[in-house]
C-alpha positions as CSV (number, residue, x, y, z in Angstrom):
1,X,-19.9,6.0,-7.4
2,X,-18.1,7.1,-4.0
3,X,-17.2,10.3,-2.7
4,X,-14.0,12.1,-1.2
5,X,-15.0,15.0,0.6
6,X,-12.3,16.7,1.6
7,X,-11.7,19.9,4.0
8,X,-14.0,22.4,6.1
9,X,-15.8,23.2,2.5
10,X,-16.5,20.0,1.9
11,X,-15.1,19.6,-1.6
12,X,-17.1,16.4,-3.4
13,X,-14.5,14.4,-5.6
14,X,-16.3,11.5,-6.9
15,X,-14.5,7.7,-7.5
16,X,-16.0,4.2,-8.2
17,X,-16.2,2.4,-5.1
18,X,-13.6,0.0,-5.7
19,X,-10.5,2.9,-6.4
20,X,-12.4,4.9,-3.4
21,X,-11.9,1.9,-1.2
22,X,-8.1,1.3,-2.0
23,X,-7.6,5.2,-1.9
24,X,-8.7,5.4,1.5
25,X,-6.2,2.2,2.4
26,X,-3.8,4.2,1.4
27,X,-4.2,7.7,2.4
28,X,-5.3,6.3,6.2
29,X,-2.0,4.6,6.5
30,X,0.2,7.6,5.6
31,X,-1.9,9.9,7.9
32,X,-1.6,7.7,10.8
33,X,2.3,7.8,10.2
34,X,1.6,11.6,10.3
35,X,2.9,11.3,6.7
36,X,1.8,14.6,4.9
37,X,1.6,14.7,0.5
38,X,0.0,15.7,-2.6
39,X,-2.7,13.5,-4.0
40,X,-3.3,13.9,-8.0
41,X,-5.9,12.1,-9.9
42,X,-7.4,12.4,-13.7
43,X,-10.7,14.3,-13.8
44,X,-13.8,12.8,-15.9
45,X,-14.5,14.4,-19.2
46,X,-17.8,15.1,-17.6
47,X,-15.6,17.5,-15.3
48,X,-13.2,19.2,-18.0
49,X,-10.8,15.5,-18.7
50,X,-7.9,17.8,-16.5
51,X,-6.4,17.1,-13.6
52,X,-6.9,17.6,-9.6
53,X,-4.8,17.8,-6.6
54,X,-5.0,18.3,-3.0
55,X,-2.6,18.3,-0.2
56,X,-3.0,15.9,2.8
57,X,-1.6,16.1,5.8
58,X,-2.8,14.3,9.3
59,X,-5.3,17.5,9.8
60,X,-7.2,17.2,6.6
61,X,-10.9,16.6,7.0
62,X,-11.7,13.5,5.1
63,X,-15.4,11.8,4.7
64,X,-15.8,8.8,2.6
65,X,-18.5,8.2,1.1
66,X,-19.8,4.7,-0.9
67,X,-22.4,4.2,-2.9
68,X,-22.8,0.0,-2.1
69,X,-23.1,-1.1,1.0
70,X,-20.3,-4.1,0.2
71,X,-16.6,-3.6,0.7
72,X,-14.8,-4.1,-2.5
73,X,-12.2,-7.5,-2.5
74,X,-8.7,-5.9,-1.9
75,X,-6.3,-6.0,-4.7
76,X,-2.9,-6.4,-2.7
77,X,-0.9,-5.5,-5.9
78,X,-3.0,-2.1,-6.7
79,X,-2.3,-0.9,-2.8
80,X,1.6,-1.7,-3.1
81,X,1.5,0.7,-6.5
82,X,-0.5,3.4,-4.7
83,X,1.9,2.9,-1.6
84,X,5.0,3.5,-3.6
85,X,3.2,6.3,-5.8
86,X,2.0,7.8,-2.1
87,X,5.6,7.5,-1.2
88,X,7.2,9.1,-3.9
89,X,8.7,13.1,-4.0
90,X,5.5,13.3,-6.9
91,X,3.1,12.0,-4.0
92,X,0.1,10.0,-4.7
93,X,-1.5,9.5,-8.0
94,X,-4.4,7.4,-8.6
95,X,-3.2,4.9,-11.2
96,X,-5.7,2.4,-12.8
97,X,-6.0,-0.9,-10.8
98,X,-3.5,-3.8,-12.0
99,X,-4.4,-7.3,-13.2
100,X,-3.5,-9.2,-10.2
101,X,-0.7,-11.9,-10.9
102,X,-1.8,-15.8,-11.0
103,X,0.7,-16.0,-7.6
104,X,-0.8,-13.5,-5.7
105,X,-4.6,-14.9,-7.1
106,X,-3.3,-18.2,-5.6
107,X,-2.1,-16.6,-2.3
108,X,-5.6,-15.4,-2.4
109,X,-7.5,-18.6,-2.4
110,X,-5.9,-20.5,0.5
């Protein structure tokens, strides 16, 4: 289980490595367009089952934290749906990771 800490205060939000890994993808490529939006995600029943969100913008203060010392494989098809969510007027929302496509698995191997 990785961590998002985010801001001076250092606000823990926990996410499997794997999501983490494709999050921070993600968010570092719209900050280093200087690209500021909202990220939403679903919060564990552990933590209330609501939801979060927290505005980024190229001044956040972001720490990621993983739990392995591995870096996930990267699911191409699961950054292109965060990219577009990220892109969106709703901003980013962590969506649960496709089933890659037996094209882009093939892509994969050569």
């Amino acid at each position: 289980m990785g961590t998002l800490l985010y801001g001076n205060q250092g606000i823990v939000i926990n996410f499997d490595d794997r999501a983490l890994t494709h999050l921070q993808i993600v968010i570092s490529t719209k900050l280093r367009r200087r690209e500021s939006f909202i990220f939403t995600w679903s919060d564990s029943a552990d933590e209330g089952s609501g939801r979060s969100a927290i505005w980024l913008d190229p001044t956040s203060t972001l720490h990621y934290r993983y739990f392995g010392s591995r870096t996930p494989a990267i699911n191409r098809e699961w950054i292109e749906a965060l990219m577009l969510s990220a892109n969106s007027t709703g901003g980013l929302v962590l969506i649960a990771e496709p089933v890659p496509s037996p094209i882009t698995t093939a892509k994969m191997r050569r």
